[in-house]
Backbone bond lengths (Angstrom), bond angles and torsions (degrees), N, CA, C in turn:
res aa  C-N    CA-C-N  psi(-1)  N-CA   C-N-CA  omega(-1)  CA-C   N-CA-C  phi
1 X - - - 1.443 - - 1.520 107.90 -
2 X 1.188 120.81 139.50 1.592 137.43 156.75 1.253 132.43 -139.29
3 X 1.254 95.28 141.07 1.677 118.34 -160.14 1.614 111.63 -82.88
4 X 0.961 116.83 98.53 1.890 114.95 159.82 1.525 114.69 -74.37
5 X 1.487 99.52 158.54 1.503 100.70 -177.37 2.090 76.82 -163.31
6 X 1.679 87.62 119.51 1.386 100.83 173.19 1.670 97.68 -109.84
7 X 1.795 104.89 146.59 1.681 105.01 -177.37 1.436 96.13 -135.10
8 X 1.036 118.27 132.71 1.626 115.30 178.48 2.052 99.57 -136.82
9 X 1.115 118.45 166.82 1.369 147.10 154.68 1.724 113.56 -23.00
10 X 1.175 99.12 -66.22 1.602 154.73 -153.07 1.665 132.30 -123.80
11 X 1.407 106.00 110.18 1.665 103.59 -160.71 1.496 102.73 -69.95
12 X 1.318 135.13 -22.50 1.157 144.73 -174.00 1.834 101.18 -83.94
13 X 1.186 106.03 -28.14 1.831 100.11 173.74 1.412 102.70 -78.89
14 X 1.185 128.47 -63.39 1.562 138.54 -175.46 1.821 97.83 -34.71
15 X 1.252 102.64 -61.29 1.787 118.70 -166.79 1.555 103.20 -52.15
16 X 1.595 107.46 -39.82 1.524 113.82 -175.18 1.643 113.61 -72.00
17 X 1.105 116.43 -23.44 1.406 99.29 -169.45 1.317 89.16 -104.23
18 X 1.680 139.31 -42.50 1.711 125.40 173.54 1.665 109.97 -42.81
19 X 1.481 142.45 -18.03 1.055 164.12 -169.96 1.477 89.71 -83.02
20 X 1.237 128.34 -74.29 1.226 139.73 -153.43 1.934 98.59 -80.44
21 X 1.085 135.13 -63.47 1.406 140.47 139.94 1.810 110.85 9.02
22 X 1.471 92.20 -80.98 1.203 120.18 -167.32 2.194 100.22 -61.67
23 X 1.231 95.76 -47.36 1.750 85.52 -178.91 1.458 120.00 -66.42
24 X 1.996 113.85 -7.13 1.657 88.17 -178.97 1.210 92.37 -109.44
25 X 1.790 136.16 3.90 1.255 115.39 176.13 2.168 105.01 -133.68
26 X 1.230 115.28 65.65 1.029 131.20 -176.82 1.828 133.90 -44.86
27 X 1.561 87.96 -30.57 1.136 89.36 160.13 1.554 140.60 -140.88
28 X 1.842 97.63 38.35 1.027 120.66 163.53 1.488 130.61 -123.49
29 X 1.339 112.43 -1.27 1.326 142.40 176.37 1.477 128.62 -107.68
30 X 1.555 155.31 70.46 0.901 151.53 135.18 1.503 132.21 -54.76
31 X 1.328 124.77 112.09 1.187 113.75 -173.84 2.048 111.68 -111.59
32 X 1.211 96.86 129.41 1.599 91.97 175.51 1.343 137.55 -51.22
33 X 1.041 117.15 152.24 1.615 115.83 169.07 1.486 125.87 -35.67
34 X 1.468 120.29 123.86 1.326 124.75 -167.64 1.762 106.67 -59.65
35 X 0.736 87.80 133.29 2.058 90.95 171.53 1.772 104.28 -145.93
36 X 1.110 76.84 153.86 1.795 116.36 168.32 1.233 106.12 -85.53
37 X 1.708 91.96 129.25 1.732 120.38 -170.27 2.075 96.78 -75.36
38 X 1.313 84.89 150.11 1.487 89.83 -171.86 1.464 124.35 -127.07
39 X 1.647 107.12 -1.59 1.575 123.57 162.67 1.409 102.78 -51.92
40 X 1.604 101.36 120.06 1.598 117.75 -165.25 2.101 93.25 -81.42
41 X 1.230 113.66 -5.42 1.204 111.52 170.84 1.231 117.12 -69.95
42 X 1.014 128.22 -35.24 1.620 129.18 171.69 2.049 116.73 -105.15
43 X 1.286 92.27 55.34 1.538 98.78 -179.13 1.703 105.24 -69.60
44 X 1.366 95.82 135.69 1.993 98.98 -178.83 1.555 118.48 71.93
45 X 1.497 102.81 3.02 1.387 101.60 179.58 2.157 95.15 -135.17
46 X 1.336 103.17 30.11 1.483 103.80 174.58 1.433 116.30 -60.12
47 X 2.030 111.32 144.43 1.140 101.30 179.07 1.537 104.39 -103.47
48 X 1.320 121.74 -167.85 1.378 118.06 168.74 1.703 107.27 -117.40
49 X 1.134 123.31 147.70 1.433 137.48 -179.50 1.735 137.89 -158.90
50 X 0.873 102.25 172.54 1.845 114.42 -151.60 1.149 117.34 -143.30
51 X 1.600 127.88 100.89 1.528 106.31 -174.98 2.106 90.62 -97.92
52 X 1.653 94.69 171.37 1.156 89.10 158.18 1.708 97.39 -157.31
53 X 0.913 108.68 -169.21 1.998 96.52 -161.56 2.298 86.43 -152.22
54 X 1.371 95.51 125.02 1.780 108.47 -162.84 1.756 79.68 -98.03
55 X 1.404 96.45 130.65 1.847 117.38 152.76 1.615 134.21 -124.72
56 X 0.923 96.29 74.80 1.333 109.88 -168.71 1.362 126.29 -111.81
57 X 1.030 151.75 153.14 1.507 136.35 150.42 1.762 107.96 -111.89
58 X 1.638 92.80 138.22 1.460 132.68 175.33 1.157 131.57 -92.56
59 X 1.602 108.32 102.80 1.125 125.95 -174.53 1.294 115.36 -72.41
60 X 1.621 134.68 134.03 1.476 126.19 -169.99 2.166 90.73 -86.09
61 X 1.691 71.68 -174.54 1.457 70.40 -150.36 1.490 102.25 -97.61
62 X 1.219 139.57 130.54 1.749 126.88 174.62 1.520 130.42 -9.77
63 X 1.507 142.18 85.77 0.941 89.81 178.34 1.267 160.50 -87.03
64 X 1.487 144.96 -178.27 1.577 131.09 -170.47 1.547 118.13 -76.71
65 X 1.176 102.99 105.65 1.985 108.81 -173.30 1.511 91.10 -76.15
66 X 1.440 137.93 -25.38 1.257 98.31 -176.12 1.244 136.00 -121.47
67 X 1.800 89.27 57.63 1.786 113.00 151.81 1.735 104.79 -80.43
Protein backbone atom coordinates (compact mmCIF):
# COMPACT_ATOMS: atom_id res chain seq x y z
CA UNK A 1 0.00 0.00 0.00
CA UNK A 2 0.95 3.74 -0.66
CA UNK A 3 -0.11 6.79 0.55
CA UNK A 4 -0.60 10.01 -1.74
CA UNK A 5 -1.03 13.31 -0.38
CA UNK A 6 -1.88 15.97 -3.12
CA UNK A 7 -1.23 19.91 -1.86
CA UNK A 8 -2.25 22.66 -4.03
CA UNK A 9 -2.89 26.66 -3.46
CA UNK A 10 -6.49 26.08 -4.16
CA UNK A 11 -9.22 23.47 -3.18
CA UNK A 12 -10.49 23.47 -6.70
CA UNK A 13 -6.68 22.76 -8.03
CA UNK A 14 -6.03 19.90 -5.50
CA UNK A 15 -9.83 18.49 -6.45
CA UNK A 16 -8.78 18.87 -10.22
CA UNK A 17 -5.97 16.78 -10.53
CA UNK A 18 -7.42 13.86 -7.72
CA UNK A 19 -10.32 14.02 -10.51
CA UNK A 20 -7.91 13.52 -13.18
CA UNK A 21 -5.76 10.74 -11.00
CA UNK A 22 -8.78 9.11 -10.09
CA UNK A 23 -10.22 8.73 -13.95
CA UNK A 24 -7.20 6.61 -15.26
CA UNK A 25 -7.04 4.41 -12.22
CA UNK A 26 -10.73 4.01 -10.90
CA UNK A 27 -10.57 1.33 -9.02
CA UNK A 28 -7.54 1.59 -7.26
CA UNK A 29 -7.46 5.16 -6.38
CA UNK A 30 -9.83 7.01 -4.04
CA UNK A 31 -8.85 10.20 -2.87
CA UNK A 32 -10.41 12.03 0.23
CA UNK A 33 -12.17 15.06 0.70
CA UNK A 34 -10.17 18.23 0.06
CA UNK A 35 -9.44 20.07 3.38
CA UNK A 36 -7.66 22.95 4.72
CA UNK A 37 -4.31 22.60 6.42
CA UNK A 38 -4.64 23.46 10.02
CA UNK A 39 -0.93 23.85 11.44
CA UNK A 40 -1.58 27.10 13.34
CA UNK A 41 2.12 27.74 12.15
CA UNK A 42 1.22 28.74 8.84
CA UNK A 43 -1.97 30.85 9.65
CA UNK A 44 -3.15 32.89 6.28
CA UNK A 45 -0.76 31.02 4.39
CA UNK A 46 -3.00 27.52 4.44
CA UNK A 47 -2.50 24.93 1.84
CA UNK A 48 -5.18 22.70 0.47
CA UNK A 49 -4.77 18.79 0.34
CA UNK A 50 -5.85 15.19 -0.46
CA UNK A 51 -4.58 12.01 0.70
CA UNK A 52 -5.43 8.96 -1.17
CA UNK A 53 -3.87 5.44 -0.35
CA UNK A 54 -3.11 3.01 -4.04
CA UNK A 55 -4.19 -0.93 -3.75
CA UNK A 56 -3.15 -2.64 -6.30
CA UNK A 57 -0.91 -5.45 -7.19
CA UNK A 58 2.21 -5.11 -9.54
CA UNK A 59 2.97 -7.10 -12.07
CA UNK A 60 6.88 -7.25 -12.89
CA UNK A 61 7.60 -6.58 -16.10
CA UNK A 62 8.62 -9.42 -18.94
CA UNK A 63 11.87 -9.87 -19.13
CA UNK A 64 13.88 -8.81 -22.48
CA UNK A 65 15.35 -12.20 -24.05
CA UNK A 66 16.80 -10.28 -26.66
CA UNK A 67 19.81 -9.09 -24.79
Amino acid sequence: MVQLRLEGDSADEVQAIADTIESFFPQHISFSHVRTGTNPRYTGQQKFFSYARIEMTILPLPSDSSE
